[in-house]
N, C-alpha and C positions, 0 to 999 in steps of 0.2 A: 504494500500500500504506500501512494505518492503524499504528498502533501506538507503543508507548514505544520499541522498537527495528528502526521500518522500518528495510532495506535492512542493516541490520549482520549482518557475517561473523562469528561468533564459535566458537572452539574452547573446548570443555567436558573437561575433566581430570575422573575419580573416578566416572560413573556406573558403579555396580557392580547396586544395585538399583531399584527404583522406590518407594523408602521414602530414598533419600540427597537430600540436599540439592541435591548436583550434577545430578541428572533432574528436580527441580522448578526447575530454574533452565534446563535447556534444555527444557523441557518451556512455560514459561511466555515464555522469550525465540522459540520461536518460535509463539506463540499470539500476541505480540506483534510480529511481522514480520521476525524473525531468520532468517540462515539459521545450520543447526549443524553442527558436526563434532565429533563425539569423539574419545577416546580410550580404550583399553584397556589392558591389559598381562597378561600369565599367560592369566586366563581370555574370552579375547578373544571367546570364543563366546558367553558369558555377555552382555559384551557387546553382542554383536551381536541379541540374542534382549531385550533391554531397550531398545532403541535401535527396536523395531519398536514399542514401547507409547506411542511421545512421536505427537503429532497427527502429524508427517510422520518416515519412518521416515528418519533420518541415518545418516552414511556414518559409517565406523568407521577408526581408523587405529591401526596397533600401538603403544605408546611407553613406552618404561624409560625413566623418568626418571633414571638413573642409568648408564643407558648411551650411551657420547658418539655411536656410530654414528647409535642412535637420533634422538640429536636433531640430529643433524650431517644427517638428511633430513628431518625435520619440516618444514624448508618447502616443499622439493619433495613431498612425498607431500601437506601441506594442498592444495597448489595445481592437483593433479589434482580437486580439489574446488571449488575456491571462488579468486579472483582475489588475495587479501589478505584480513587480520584488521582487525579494530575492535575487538573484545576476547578476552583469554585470562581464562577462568577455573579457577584452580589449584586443587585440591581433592583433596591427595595428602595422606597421611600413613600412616605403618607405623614401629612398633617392635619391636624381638623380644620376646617373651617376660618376658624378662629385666630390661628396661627400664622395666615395669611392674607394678602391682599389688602396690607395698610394699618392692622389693627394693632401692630406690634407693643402698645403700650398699653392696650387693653388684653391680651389673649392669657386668661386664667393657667395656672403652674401646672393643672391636669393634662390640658390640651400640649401646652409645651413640653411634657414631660412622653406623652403617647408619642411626639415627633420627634423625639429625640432617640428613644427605644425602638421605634422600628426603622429610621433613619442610619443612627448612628451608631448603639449599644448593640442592633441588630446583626452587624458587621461580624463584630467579634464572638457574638452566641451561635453566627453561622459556621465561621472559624473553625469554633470546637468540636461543634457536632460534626465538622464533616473530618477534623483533623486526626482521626483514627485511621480513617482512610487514606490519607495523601501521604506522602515518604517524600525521598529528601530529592527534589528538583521541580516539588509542583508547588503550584503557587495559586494564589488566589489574587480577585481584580474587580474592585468596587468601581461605582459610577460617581463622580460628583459634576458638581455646579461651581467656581471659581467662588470660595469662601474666604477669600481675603478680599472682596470689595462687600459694600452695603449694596444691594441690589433693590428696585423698587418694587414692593409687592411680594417680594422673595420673602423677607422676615423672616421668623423663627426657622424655617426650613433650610436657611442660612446659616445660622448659627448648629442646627442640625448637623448641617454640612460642616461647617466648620471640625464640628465634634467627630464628622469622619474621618476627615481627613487625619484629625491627630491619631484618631485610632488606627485607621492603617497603618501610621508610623511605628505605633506602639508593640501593632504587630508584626511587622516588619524585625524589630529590637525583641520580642521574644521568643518568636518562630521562626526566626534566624538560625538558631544554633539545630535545629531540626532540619535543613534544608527548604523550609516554606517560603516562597518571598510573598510581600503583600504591596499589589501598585494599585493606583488608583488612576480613571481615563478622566479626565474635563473635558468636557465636551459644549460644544456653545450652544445656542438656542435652536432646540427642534419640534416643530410639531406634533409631537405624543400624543399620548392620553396621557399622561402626565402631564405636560405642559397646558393642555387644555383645564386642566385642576386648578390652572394656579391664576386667580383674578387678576387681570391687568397685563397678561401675558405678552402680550403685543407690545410692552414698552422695554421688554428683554431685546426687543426682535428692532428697536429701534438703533441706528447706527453702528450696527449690524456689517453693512456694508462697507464702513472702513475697513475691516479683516483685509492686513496686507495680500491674501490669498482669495479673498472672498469668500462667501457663508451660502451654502444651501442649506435652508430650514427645512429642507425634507431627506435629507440623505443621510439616514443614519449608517453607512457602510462607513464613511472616515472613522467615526468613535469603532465601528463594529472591529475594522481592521485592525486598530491601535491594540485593541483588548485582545488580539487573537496576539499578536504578538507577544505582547505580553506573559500571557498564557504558554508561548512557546520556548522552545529548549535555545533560542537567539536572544534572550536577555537574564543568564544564567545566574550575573551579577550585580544584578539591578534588583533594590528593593526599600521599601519606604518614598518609592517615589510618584508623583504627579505628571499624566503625561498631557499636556495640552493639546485638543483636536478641536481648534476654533478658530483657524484661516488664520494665525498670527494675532488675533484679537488680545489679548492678554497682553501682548508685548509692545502696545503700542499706547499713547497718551491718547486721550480720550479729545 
């Protein structure tokens, strides 16, 4: 078998649609000789009915990030699949209501607290449950949003992010001496269903078009690509780190 990721087992967190990030990344990892497994949660059916559009139709597994049950069998239910991981990729996030779209100074410490634990804390409880399984060259590859600026509308979900990003570091510094690396893709503004969640979206999407590279807000294959890489046996020495997939956007003054 040919590919950037022959023979790799990898578990996929967040495909909801076939417009998110996370489907073109197991969409693409197994065009490249991956095998996949997902995951789901609430609308599991949804799932399972997206999971039949990728080249080979994968097996679905239920999982709340948030619930210790849950991941307290994530590695026995992977392993009705697949022998062991090489990589997880995390691509979770949810806030209430409350937590975005302006209200930053009003949204109660419950609602912050919900977006911080499946956003952020969700990371590392993904980590472990799946860390039984993985050995020393696989790595894991969360999603964020650039958390070193205030974004407008973003709020708490920002500061979420923020709190991932340290935790991939974190991860990085303990799952290190195991062989695990932990990177994380930024990625600029895309059409999702995610993004459609987040009130005022459209003002992500403004000036946009400076990206010295330029920005398609539909093309989730740039982030897809970066993560496959990642993922792959080409960045052996790389880990705790941020990979920007946003036409240059970051790097330039506003």
């Amino acid at each position: 078998m040919s590919g950037l990721l022959a023979g790799k087992r990898l578990l996929v967190t967040g495909v909801l649609t076939d417009q998110s990030i996370a489907f073109a990344v197991a969409r693409l990892a197994q065009e490249h000789g991956a095998q996949v497994v997902l995951t789901g949660y609430g609308r599991l059916s949804l799932v399972e009915r997206i999971a039949k559009r990728l080249p080979t139709e994968a097996p679905v597994i239920e999982l709340d990030v948030t619930d210790p049950e849950h991941l307290a069998a994530l590695a026995d239910n992977v392993r009705t699949h697949v022998d062991g991981l090489d990589g997880v990729v995390h691509a979770i996030a949810y806030g209430p209501p409350s937590t975005l779209g302006g209200g930053f100074l009003d949204a109660p410490w419950e609602d912050v607290a919900t977006a911080v634990q499946v956003s952020a804390y969700s990371y590392k409880s993904l980590a472990m449950a799946a860390a039984p399984l993985m050995g020393p060259g696989s790595a894991l590859v969360g999603l964020t949003f650039d958390a070193s600026l205030a974004w407008p509308t973003y709020d708490w979900m920002g500061v979420a992010k923020a709190g991932l990003e340290s935790t991939s570091r974190y991860l990085a510094r303990y799952l290190g001496p195991r062989g695990i690396r932990s990177n994380l893709v930024s990625a600029g503004p895309l059409r999702t269903m995610a993004a459609k969640a987040i009130p005022g979206f459209e003002q992500f999407e403004d000036g946009w078009e400076r990206a010295p590279l330029g920005w398609d807000l539909t093309d989730t294959e740039p982030a897809a690509r970066a993560c496959l890489a990642l993922l792959s046996d080409w960045f052996p020495a790389t880990t705790g780190e941020i990979v920007h997939v946003d036409g240059g956007y970051h790097a330039i003054g506003a």
